[in-house]
N, C-alpha and C positions, 0 to 999 in steps of 0.2 A: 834024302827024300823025306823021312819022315820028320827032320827039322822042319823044312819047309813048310810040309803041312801044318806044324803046331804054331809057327811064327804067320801063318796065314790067317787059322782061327784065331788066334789071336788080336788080329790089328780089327777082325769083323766083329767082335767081341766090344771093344774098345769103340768103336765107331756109333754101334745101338746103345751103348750107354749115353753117350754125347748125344745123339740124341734124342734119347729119353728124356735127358734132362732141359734139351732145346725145346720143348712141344709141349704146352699148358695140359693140364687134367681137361679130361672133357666135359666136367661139371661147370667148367669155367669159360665153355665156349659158348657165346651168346645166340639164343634162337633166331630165327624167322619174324616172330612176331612184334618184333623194335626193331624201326628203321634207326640207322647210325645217327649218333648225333643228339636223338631225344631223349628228353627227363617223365618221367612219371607225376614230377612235382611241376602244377600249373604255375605260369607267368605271371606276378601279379600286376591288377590292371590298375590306372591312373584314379584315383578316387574321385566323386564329384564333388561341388560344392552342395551343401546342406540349407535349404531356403529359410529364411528366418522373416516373417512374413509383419511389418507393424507399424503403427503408426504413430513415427517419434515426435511430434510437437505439433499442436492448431497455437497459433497465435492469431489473435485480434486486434485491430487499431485503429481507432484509438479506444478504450476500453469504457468510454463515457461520453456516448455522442450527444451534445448539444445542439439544437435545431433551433433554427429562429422564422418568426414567420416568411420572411423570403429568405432564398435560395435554402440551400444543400450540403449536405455533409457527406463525406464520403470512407467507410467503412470498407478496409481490406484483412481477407483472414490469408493466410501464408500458411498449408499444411506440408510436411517435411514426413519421407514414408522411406521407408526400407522394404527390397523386396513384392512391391507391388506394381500389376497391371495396369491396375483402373482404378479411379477414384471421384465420390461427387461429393460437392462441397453445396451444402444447402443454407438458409440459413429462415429461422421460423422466429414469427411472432410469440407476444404476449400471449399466452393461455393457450396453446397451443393448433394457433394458425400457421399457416406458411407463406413465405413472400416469394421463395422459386429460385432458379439458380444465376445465381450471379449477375442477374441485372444487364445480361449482352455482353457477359467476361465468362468465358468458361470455365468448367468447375469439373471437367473430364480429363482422361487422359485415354490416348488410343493405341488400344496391346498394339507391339511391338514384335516381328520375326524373333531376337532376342530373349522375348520371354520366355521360352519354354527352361522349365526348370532342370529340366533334367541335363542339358547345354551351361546351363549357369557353371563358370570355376568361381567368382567373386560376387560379393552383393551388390544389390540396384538401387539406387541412392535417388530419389528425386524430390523435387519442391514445388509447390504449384500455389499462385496465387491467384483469390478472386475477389469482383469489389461491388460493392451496393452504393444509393446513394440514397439518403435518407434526406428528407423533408419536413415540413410541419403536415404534412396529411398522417405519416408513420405513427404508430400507435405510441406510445410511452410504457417504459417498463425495461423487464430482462429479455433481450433477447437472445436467439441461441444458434450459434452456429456447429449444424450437427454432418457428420464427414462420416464417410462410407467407403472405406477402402474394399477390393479382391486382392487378397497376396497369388502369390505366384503358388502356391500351396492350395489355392481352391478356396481359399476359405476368406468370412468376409468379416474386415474388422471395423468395428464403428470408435468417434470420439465425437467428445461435445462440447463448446466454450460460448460461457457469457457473456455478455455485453450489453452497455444499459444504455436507451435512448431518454432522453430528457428535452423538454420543451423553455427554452429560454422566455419565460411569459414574465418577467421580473416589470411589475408595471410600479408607480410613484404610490408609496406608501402615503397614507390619507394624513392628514393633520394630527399631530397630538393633542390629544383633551385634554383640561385639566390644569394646574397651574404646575409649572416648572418646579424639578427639585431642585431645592438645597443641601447643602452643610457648611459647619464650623469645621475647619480644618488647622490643623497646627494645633489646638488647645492647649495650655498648657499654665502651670502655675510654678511660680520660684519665689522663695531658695525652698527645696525640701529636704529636711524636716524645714520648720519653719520655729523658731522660738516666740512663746507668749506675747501678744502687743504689739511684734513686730510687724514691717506691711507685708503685704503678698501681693504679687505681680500678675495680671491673670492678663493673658493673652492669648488671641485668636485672629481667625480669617474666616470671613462670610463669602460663599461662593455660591454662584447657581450654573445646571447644568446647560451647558450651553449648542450639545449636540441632540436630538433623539429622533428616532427612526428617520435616520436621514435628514432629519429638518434642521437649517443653522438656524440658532438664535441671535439674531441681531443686538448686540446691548441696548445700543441707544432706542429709547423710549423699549425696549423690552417688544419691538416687532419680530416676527417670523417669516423668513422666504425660503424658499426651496434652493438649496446651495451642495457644493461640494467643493470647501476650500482648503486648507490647507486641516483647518481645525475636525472637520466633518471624512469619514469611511465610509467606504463603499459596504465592506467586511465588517459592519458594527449595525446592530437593529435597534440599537436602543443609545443615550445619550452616550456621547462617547468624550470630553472635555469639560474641565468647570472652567467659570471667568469670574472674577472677583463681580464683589455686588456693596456696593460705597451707600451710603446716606440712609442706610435701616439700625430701625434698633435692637438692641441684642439686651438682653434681661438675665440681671445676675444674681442667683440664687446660692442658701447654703444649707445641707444638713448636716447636723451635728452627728456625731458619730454616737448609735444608737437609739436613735430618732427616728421619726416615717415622718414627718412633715418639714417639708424645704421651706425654707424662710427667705422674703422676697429680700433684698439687698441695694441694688439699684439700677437704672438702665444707662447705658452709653451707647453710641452710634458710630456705625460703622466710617471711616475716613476714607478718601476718593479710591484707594483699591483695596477698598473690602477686609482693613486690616481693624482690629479694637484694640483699646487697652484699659486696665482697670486696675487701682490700687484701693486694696481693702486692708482692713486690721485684721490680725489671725488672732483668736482668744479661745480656741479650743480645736482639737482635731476633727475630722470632717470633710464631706466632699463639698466642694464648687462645682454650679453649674452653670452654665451661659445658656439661653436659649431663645430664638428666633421663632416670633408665631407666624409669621408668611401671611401670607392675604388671597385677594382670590386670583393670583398671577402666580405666586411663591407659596411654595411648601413652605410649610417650617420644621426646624432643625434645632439639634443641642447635643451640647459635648458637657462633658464634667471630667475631674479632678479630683481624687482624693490624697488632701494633703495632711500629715501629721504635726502637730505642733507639741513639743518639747519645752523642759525646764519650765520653775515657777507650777504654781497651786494647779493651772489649768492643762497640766500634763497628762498626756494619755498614752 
């Protein structure tokens, strides 16, 4: 009997151990006040986009409007914006007038459900172009086209670009006064050095100009008409070609090296284009000069040469 009994506490014994050791501490039994399931640490939320509010390019064109007394030119600005609502595109005179918007092109934009910034995940990219049309009434000068952006941030960005109006008035430049230039061109003297007694070769070319401020010169008989031919520019304001000039005389001079007074020599006349030649005796070193007095048609013109002559007494 009394086995029984100690083999009975025993197994009851055995049983609250197990468990003891099946049942958490009750420090570790969770209260009331968390429902199953939830963290203490908040969810994070999807982040927005950041509005970056600006206005990335005014371009104008053409950048140099030319106007002629009839018809019209016409003038486009192309503004390029990130992140903005609305935008006006104006565009002001010389000295600070105004011509107004866009000429019957609009120069707006109308906010958009989309705009609220706080909705934005990506940036808003837009382009807007407006056009003028300029006349000869239009002032001349720098004019300016000035842009007025609202970003999506509230806030209001401006930009400004020039552009110059100009009046095509290019009218026929009046006659030239005066008698036509010349020169000697090519001048030249051989052999150099040149030895004592021997000849010297002097050569040249008599030319007159045969362009100026637009005027061609006619050769024959030395008339002028108003031309634009092969010889004559548009891009030139003043003569722009010479043409040989035959049957004048050319005057040949010399000063001795160390001398101030040129000593006359002799004249020779130009041949039908405008070419000379002259053989003189060299007896000392010295410059040559040729010179052409012109009249009341022709300038006149001169070229020189300084040539050295060698060997013998008259060596320099």
């Amino acid at each position: 009997m009394v086995n029984r009994i100690t083999a009975a506490m025993m197994v009851a014994a055995m049983s609250a151990t197990a468990l003891a050791a099946a049942t958490p501490a009750f420090a570790d039994v969770p209260d009331g006040s968390s429902a199953p399931g939830t963290s203490d640490t908040p969810t994070p939320s999807t982040p927005s986009y950041r509005v970056d509010s600006r206005i990335l390019s005014v371009d104008v064109t053409p950048g140099t409007v030319v106007v002629r007394r009839h018809g019209s030119v016409r003038v486009t600005a192309t503004v390029r914006t990130k992140d903005v609502k609305d935008v006006t595109i104006d565009v002001l005179e010389p000295q600070g007038g105004g011509y107004g918007h866009g000429g019957g092109h609009s120069g707006h934009w109308v906010a958009r459900k989309d705009d609220n910034p706080s909705d934005r995940q990506e940036p808003k990219w837009d382009t807007k172009s407006t056009s003028w049309d300029f006349d000869w009434s239009n002032k001349t000068g720098a004019w300016t086209v000035h842009v007025e952006a609202l970003g999506l941030d509230g806030q209001v960005r401006v930009a400004d670009r020039t552009f110059y109006v100009k009046h095509d008035d290019w009218s026929r430049p009046s006659a030239p006064r005066g008698p036509k230039a010349t020169r000697i061109s090519g001048f030249n003297a051989t052999p150099q050095p040149v030895r004592t007694g021997r000849k010297l070769d002097l050569r040249g070319r008599l030319e007159v100009a045969q362009c100026y401020s637009d005027w061609y010169y006619d050769w024959d008989g030395y008339d002028r008409r108003w031309g634009r031919g092969d010889d004559c520019y548009e891009s030139r304001s003043y003569w722009h070609n010479w043409h040989w000039l035959g049957g004048q005389d050319i005057d040949v001079y010399f000063l001795p090296r160390g001398a101030r007074t040129w000593k006359y020599v002799q004249t020779v006349e130009t041949n039908g284009d405008g070419r000379f030649f002259s053989r003189v005796r060299a007896s000392k070193s010295g410059t040559w000069g040729v010179r052409f007095d012109g009249d009341r048609r022709l300038k006149g013109s001169e070229a020189s040469r300084y040539v050295k002559v060698v060997g013998g007494w008259g060596h320099r």
